[in-house]
N, C-alpha and C positions, 0 to 999 in steps of 0.2 A: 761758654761760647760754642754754637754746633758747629760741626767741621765733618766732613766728608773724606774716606779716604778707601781705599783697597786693603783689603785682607786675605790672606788664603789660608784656609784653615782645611785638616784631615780627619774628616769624622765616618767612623763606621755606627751603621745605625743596621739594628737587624729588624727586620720585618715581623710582623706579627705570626704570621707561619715560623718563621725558624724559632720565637722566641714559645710559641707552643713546643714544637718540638724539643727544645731543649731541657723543659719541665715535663715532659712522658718522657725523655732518657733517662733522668734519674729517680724516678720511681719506682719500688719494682712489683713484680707481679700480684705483686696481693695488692699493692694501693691502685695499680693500674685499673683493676674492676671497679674498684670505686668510682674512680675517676670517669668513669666511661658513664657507670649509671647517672654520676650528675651532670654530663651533659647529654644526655639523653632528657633527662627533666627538666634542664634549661634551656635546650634547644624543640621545639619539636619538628622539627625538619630531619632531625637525626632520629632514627627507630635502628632497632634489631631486625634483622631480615629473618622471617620465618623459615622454621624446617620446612621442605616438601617433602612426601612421600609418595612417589608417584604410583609405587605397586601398590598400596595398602587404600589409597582414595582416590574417587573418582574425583579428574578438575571438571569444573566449571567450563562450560563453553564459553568462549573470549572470542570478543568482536576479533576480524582479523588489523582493524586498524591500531586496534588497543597494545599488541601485540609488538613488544618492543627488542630490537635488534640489537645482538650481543655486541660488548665493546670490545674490540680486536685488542690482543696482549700486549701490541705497541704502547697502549693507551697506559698501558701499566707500569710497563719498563720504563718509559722514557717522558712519559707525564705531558707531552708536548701539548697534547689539547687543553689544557689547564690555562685559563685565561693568564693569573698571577707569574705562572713560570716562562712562558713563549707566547710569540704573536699566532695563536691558532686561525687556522684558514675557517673562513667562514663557511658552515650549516645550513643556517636558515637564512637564505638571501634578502627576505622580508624584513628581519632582523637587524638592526647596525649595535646595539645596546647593547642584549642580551645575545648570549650563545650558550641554549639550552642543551645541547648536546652532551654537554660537560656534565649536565647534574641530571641523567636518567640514571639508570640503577646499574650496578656494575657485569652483571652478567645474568644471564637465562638459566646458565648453569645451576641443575639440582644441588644443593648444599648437599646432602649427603652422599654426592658422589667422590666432594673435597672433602670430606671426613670419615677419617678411621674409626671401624668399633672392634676393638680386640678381646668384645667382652662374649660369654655364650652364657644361655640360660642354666649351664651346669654349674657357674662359677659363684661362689658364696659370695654374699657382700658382707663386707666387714664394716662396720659403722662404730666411730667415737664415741660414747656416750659423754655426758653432759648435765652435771648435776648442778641444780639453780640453786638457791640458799641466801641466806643475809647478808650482807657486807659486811667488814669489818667493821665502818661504822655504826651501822645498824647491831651490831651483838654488842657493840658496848652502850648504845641505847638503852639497849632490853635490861642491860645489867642496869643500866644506871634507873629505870622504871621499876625494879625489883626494889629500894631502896626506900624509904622513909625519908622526904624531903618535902621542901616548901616548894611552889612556885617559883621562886625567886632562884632559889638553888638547883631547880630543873633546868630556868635560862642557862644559868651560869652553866650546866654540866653539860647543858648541850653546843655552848659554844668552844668549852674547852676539844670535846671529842671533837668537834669539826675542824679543828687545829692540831687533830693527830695524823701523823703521815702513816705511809702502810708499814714503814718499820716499826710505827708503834711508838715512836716519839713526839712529844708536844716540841713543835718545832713554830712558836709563836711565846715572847716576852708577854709578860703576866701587865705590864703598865700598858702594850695596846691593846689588850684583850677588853682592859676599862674602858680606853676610847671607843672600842669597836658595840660594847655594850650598851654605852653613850648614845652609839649614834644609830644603832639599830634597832636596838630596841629603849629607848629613853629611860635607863633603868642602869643610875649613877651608886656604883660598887666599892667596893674598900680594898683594898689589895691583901685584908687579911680573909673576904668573904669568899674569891679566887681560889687563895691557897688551902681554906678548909673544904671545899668541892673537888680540889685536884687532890687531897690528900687521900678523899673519900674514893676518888676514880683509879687513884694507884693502887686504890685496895682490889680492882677489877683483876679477872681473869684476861689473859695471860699473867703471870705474876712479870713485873718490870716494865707493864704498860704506863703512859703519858709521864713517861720521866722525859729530864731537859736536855741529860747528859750520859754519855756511857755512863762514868761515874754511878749515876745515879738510878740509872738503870739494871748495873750489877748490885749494887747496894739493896733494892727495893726485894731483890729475888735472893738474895743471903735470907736478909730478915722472915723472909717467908719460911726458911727452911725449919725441922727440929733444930735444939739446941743439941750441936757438940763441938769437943777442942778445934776437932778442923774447919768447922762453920766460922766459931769465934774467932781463929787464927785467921783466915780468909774476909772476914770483917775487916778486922784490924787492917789488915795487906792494900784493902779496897778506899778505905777511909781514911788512912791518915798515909801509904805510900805507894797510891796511885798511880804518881807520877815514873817511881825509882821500876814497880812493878811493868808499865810497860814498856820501859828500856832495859827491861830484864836483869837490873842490877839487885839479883838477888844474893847477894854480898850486904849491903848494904840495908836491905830489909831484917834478914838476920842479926843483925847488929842490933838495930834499933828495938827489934821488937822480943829479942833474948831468944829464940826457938832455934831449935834443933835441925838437921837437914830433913830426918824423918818427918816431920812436924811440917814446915817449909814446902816439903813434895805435897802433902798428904791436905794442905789448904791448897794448894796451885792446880792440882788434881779437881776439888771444889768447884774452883773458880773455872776452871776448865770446861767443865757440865751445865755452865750460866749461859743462854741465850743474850747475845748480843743487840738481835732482834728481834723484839719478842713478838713483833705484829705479823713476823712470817712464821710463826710456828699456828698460827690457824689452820683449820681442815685444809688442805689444798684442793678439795673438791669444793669449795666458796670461792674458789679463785678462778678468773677466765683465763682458762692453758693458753698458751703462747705459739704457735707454730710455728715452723721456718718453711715457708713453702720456696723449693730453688727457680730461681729463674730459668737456668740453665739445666741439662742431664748430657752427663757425659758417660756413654757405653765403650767398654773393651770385648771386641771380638774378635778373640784373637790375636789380637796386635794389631788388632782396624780399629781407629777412634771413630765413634759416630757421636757426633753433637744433634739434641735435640733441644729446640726453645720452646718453654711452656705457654702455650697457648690454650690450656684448657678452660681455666674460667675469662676468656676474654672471649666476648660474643662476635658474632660477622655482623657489621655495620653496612648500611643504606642510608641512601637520601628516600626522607617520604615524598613518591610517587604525588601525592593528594598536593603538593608545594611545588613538585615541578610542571604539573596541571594547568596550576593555576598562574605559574608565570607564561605559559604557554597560549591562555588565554588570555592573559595580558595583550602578548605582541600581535594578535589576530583582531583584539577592538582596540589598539593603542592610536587610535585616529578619533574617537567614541572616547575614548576614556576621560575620567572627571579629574581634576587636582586632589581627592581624597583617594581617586583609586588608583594613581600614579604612586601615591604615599605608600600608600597598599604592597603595589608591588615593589616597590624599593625595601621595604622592610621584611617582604619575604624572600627577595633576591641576598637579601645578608644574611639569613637563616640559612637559605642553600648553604652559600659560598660557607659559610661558618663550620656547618655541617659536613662539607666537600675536604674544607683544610683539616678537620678533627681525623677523617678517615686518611685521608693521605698521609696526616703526621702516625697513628697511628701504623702505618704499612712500612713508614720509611725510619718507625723508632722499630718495630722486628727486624728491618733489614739491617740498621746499622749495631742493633745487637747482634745479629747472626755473623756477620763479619767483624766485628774485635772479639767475641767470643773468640770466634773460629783461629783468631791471628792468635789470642792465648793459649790455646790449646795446643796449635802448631807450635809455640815457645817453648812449651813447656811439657813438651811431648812426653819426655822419657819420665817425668812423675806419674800423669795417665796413667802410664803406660804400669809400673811398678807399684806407686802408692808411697814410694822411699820418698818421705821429706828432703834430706838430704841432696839431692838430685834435682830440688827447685833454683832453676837458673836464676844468676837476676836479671829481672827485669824494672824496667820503668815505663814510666808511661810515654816517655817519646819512644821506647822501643816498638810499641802499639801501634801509637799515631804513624810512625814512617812506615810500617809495614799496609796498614790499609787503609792511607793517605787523608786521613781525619785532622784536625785540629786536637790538641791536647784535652781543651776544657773540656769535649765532646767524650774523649776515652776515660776521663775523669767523672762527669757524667756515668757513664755506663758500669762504672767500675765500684760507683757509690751504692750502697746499701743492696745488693747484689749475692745471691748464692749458686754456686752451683754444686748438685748431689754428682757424686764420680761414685765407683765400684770403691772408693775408700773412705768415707765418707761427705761429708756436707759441708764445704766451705766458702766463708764469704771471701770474695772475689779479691779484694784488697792483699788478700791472704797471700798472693803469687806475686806482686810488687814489692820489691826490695832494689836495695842498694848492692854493691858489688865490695869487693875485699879481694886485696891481692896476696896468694901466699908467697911463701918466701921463696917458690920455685917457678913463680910469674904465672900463675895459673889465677884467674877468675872465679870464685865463689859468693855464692849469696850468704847476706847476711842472714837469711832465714836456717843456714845451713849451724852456722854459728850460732845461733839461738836452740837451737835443738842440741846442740852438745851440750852447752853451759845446762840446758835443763835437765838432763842426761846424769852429769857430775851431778847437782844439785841432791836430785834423788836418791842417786845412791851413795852420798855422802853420810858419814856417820854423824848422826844429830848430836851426838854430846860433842862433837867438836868439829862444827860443818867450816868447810872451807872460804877462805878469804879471797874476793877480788886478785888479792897477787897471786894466791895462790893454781884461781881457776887460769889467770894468765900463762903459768908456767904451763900447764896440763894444754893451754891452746898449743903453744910455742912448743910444745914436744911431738904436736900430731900437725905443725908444720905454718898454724895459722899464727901471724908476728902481732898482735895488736895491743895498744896502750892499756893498765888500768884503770885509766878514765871512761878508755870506747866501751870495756867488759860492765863499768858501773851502770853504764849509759842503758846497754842490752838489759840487764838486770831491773833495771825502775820500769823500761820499757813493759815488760812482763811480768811486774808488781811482784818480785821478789824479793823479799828484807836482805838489808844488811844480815853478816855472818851472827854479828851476837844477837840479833834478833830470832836469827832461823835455832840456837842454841834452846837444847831441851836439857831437863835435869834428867 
């Protein structure tokens, strides 16, 4: 039965502008380019504003009507002519629809008089080189095309390698590999024709390539080696007390397998020299290098912070001229105009505006990084300032948001996948949020302070007999920090450090 009734309901809905912005906050400077070039190609109302040079070329004589009038900085600071944000005062009187004003070009201003060159033709350029080469996959093609094989056995060896990850492990069960054969190539396998192709591929260089399992991965590079006691002895250790071997219960290996301590070292030493992964021991020049380009640069001069934000590969953004043209000849024959060129211009009036939000969000994802940068920085002054980890306050991220009155998810946002280069090195940004700890004199310290001790002991602990959770507790509790050996276990997995018998060496 329908029935009618009142409801009030409390919905926050974000606009299409905030919900761009919110995806260029957490990006960071290296995807941001990207991100620009493809709407650049999705948009064509959006272009790159050209250099001028005005000493170096002669301009073009320009109608004086052509000739368009700078936008006063209000327009910048405070966005008010923006249809979306305020009711802006009306332009073009002609006009009730459109108000073009909004999407001419942001300023007359020479670009290169907003840009720095700190370069001079004395100064060397230093360039990466870049060497191209085969894939991984591809070098075990070549090996596997080196090989005496059928047809049938080339499928098979080329589907095995394409089911090897870049550690160099077959990390794909041998019964889909049939279905996957099945259905790709209609070419119905035996699970014994699989394993004679994989055995032939484990014969591949790196030695311990397309195994399933450590296990089997240590195993395959033993077998490789010449024969001797400690190769045999380290067989034995890998094959039948795998398990006892990486809980370091080498009491119990001894036992079972009658050898000596001498003996016991001198295979464990062996095993010690086996690549784990054998897909990284490739030329590294076959590999595309990784770089950490910082969002952030943080200078000391003196005892004066200067924060810069990298803006170097992100280009200066315009609305194309040729699109605000042609809205503008719109509203001069819009009395003349057809129902196809009404459509017309609706569909490049949302190219502008699309174009308009992309630049604005862009202007207003630098500004809201420059000020939570700048609030981290004021936090966390005295590290800047020193480089002493030690000396990293805690913080969290409402400490952020109340200082430069942002929302959380916003400083969260900015704080994700983030680095800033300091005079001490290059850290990602998360690196300065932590939690607090009180000592037993009521004083406030970061956890990050405490994690640098425990690593501290750690190292220079003696490996034949590295110290225990209770014991790192007691060494806390004497330099004044009171904390449980639960919280000390918790820090330690935190920053992938084994248990004590694990960190034990003979």
């Amino acid at each position: 039965m329908l029935s009618q009734k009142l409801q009030q309901k409390l919905l926050q809905k974000l606009s299409p502008q905030q919900i761009l912005l919110m995806k260029l906050l957490q990006i960071p400077s290296m995807a941001l380019e990207q991100r620009i070039k493809q709407e650049i190609e999705e948009n064509p109302a959006l272009e790159e504003a050209e250099l001028q040079f005005e000493d170096e070329y002669i301009q073009p004589d320009i109608p004086e009507e052509d000739i368009q009038a700078p936008i006063t900085g209000d327009d910048e600071t405070t966005g008010e002519d923006h249809d979306d944000f305020g009711d802006p005062e009306p332009v073009h009187d002609k006009s009730e629809e459109f108000d073009f004003e909004d999407y001419l070009d942001d300023d007359d201003v020479p670009l290169y008089r907003l840009q720095a060159n700190n370069t001079s033709p004395d100064d060397e350029a230093h360039e990466t080189p870049f060497v191209s080469g085969a894939s991984f996959q591809e070098m075990l093609q070549q090996q596997l095309g080196l090989r005496v094989l059928t047809e049938r056995q080339i499928i098979i060896g080329n589907q095995i390698i394409g089911n090897i990850d870049d550690s160099g492990y077959l990390n794909r069960e041998l019964d889909a590999m049939i279905d996957d054969l099945a259905f790709i190539y209609n070419l119905e396998v035996k699970r014994s024709e699989i394993v004679q192709v994989l055995e032939i591929i484990q014969q591949f260089d790196p030695p311990g390539i397309a195994a399933r399992s450590l296990r089997e991965c240590l195993l395959l590079q033993l077998r490789r080696m010449p024969v001797k006691p400690a190769v045999e002895a380290a067989l034995k250790i890998i094959d039948r007390n795998f398990i006892e071997f990486t809980k370091k219960h080498y009491d119990k290996i001894q036992r079972r397998l009658q050898i000596s301590d001498d003996q016991l070292k001198d295979a464990v030493n062996v095993i010690l020299t086996l690549n784990p992964k054998p897909g990284n021991s490739l030329n590294e020049n076959q590999r595309t290098s990784q770089y950490i380009i910082p969002d952030f640069f943080i200078y000391n001069h003196d005892g004066e912070l200067e924060l810069v934000l990298n803006s170097r590969n992100m280009p200066e953004l315009k609305v194309n001229r040729t699109y605000t043209e042609m809205l503008e000849t719109f509203v001069e024959a819009r009395d003349k105009a057809t129902a196809q060129q009404k459509d017309a211009a609706i569909f490049v009036k949302q190219k502008v505006d699309s174009a308009r939000w992309f630049i604005d969000a862009i202007k207003q994802r630098q500004h809201t990084l420059s000020v939570t940068m700048g609030a981290i920085m004021d936090y966390q002054r005295e590290f800047f300032l020193s480089g002493d980890e030690k000396r990293i306050r805690p913080m969290i991220l409402k400490d952020i948001a109340e200082r430069v009155r942002l929302d959380i998810s916003t400083i969260s946002r900015v704080a994700n996948s983030k680095y800033v280069q300091t005079p001490y090195g290059t850290y990602l940004l998360k690196y300065f949020f932590s939690e607090s700890l009180t000592t037993d004199s009521g004083e406030e310290v970061s956890t990050r302070e405490i994690k640098k001790i425990l690593i501290d002991c750690i190292d220079n602990e003696d490996k034949t007999n590295p110290v225990t959770d209770e014991e790192l507790m007691a060494i806390l509790k004497e330099q004044g920090y009171v904390i449980a050996r639960r919280t000390i276990a918790k820090y330690r997995e935190q920053m992938n450090i084994p248990v004590a018998r694990l960190r034990r060496e003979l």
